[in-house]
C-alpha positions as CSV (number, residue, x, y, z in Angstrom):
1,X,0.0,0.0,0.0
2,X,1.5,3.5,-1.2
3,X,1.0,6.3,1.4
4,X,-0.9,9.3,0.3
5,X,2.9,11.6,1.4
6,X,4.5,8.9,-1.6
7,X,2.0,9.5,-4.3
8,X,2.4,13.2,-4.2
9,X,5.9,13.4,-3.9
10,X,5.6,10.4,-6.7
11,X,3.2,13.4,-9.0
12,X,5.8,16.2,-7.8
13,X,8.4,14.0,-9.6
14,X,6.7,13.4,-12.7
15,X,5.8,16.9,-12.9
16,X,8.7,18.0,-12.7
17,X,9.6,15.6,-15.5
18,X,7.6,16.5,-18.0
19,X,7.9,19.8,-17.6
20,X,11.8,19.2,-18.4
21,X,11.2,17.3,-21.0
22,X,8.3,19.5,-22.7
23,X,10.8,22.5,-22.6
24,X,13.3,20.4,-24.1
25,X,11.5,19.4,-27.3
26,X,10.2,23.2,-27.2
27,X,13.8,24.7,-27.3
28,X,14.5,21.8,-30.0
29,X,11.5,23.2,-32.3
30,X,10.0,19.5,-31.5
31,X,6.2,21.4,-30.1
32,X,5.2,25.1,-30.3
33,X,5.0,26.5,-27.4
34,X,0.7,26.3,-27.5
35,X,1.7,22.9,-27.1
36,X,4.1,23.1,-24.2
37,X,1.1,22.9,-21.7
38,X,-1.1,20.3,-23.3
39,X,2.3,17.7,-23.6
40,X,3.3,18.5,-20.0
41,X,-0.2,17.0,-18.6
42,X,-0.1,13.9,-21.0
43,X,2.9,12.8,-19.9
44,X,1.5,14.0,-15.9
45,X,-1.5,11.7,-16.6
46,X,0.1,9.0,-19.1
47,X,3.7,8.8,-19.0
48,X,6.1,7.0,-16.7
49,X,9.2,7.6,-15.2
50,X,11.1,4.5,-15.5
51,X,11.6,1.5,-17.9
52,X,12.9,-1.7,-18.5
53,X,16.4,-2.2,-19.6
54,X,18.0,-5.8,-20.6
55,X,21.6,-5.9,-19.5
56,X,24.0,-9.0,-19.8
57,X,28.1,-8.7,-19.2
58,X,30.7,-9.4,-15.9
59,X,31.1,-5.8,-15.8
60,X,29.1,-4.9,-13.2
61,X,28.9,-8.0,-10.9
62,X,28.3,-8.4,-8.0
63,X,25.5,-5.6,-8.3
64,X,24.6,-7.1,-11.7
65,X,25.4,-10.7,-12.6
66,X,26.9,-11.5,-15.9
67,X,24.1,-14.4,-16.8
68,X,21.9,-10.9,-17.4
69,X,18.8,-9.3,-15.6
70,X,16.3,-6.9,-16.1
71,X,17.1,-3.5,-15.1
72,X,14.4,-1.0,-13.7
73,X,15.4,2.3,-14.5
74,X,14.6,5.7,-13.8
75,X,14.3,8.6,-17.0
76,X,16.5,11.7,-16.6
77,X,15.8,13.8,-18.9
78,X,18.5,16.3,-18.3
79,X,21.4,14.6,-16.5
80,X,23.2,17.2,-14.3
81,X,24.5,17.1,-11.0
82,X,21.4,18.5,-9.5
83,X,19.8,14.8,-10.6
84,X,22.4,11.9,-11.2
85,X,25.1,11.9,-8.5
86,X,28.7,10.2,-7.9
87,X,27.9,6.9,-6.8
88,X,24.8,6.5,-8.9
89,X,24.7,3.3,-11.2
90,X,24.0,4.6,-14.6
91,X,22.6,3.8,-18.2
92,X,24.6,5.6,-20.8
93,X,25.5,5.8,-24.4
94,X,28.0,3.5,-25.4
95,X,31.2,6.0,-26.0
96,X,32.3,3.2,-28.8
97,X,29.2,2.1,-30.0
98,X,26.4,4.9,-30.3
99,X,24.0,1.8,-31.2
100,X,24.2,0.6,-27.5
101,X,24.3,1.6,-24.0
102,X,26.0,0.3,-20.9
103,X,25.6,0.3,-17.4
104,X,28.5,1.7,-15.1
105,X,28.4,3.3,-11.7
106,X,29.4,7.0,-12.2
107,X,32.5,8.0,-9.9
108,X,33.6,11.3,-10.1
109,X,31.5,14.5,-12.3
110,X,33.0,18.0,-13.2
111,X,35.2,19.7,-11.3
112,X,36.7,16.1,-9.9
113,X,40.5,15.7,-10.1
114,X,41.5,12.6,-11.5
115,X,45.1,10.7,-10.1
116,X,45.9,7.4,-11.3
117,X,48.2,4.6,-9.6
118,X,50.0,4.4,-12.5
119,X,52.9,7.6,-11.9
120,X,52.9,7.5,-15.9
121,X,49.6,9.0,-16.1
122,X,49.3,12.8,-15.9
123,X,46.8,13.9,-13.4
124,X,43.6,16.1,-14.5
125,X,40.4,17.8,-13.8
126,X,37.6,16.7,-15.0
127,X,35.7,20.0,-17.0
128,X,32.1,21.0,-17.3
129,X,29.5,18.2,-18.4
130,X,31.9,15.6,-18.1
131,X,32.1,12.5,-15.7
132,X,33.9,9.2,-15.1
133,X,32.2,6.0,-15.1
134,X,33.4,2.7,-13.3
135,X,32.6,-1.0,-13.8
136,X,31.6,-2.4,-9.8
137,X,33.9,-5.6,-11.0
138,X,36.6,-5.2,-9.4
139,X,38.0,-8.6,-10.7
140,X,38.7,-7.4,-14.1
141,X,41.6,-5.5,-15.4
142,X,41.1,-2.1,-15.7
143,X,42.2,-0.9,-18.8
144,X,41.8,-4.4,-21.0
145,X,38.5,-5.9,-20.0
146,X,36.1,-3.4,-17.6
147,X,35.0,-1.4,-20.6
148,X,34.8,2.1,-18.3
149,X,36.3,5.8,-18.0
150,X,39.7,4.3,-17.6
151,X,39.6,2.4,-21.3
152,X,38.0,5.4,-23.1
153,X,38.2,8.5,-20.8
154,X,35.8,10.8,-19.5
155,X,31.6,10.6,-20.9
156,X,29.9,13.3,-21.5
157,X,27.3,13.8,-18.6
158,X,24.5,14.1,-21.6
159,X,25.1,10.4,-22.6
160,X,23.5,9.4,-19.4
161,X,19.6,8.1,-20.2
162,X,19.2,7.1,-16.6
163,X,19.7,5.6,-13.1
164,X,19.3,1.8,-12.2
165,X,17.0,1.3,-9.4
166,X,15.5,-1.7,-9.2
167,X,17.8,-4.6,-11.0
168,X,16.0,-8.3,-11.2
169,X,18.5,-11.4,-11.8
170,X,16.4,-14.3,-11.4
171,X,12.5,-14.7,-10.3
172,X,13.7,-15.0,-6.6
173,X,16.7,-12.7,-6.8
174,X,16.4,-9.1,-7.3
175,X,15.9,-6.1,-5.2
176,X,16.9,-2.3,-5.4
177,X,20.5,-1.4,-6.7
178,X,22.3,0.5,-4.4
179,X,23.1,3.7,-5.4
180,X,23.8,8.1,-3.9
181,X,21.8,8.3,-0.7
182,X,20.5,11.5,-2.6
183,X,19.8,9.3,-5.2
184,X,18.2,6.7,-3.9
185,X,15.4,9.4,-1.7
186,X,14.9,10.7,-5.2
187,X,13.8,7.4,-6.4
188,X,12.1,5.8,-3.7
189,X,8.3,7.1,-4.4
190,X,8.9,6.6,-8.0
191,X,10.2,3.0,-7.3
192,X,7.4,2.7,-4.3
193,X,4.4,3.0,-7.2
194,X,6.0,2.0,-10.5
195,X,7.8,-1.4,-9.6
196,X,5.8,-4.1,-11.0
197,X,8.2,-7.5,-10.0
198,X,5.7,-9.5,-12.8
199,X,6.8,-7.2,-15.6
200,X,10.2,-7.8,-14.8
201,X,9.8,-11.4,-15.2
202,X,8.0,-10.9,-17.8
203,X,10.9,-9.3,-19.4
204,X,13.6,-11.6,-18.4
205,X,15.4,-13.5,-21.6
206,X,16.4,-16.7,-21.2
């Protein structure tokens, strides 16, 4: 049972939502802005605020296992640091294939300096709009096989589509994906009405 204090904080997030999203297809020349209004309350009324993403790869085990599992995850329509945070585990554009995406755990954002362990590599800063994404596998070696900032460098922060928040392995394991603590509050009404475990099954590939 969903408390009434989740729902509106639930309808405060998809609010703000779509109103993100209807100005950005208005600054793209996507809608004129008579229908700014009307697209903000159909996507209020109709829309949702997360979806189902199929992941498969060692990259992010534990959190993740490499057999595959159906991710929940939460839209962001403008990825900033006001709405994805370090620690986060992200969907983003593939850097090397714009085709896919992958899933990483973001680890530092702009303004970051980033040292290696290797005393060949020059220390920098990270600059505006871009971040540094991790696999959670620490098994791997870094620069041959996790498939992360430290193979292809820093992301741009608009090549995230999302955060993970619910991720669903097998029919009787799954559970939320830990991510920010701001991050997680963020998601919890959202994940509180719009986690539906059956879907998720529903999804699963064999």
């Amino acid at each position: 049972m969903v408390s009434l204090s989740t729902w509106f904080r639930y309808i405060a997030h998809k609010l703000e939502y779509s109103v993100s999203l209807s100005y950005k297809s208005y600054t793209m020349g996507q809608i004129t802005n008579r229908e700014v209004g009307d697209r903000i309350w159909k996507n209020v009324f109709h829309g949702k605020l997360t979806y189902l993403h199929w992941n498969r790869g060692e990259e992010m085990a534990p959190t993740i296992t490499g057999q595959g599992g159906t991710l929940l995850v939460r839209k962001l329509p403008t990825p900033d640091p006001t709405r994805v945070f370090v620690g986060d585990v992200v969907v983003l554009k593939d850097p090397e294939n714009s085709d896919s995406h992958l899933v990483r755990r973001l680890a530092a954002i702009e303004g970051y300096e980033m040292a290696s362990t290797d005393e060949n590599d020059t220390p920098f800063v990270l600059e505006k709009d871009q971040c540094w994404v991790v696999s959670d596998n620490d098994t791997l070696k870094a620069k041959q096989e996790a498939r992360d900032s430290r193979t292809f460098g820093p992301v741009p922060m608009t090549g995230i589509v999302g955060r993970v928040v619910y991720a669903l392995r097998t029919a009787v394991d799954h559970g939320p994906v830990p991510n920010s603590r701001l991050g997680m509050q963020k998601d919890s009404p959202v994940l509180a009405v719009e986690l539906d475990i059956d879907e998720m099954a529903k999804n699963q590939k064999a």
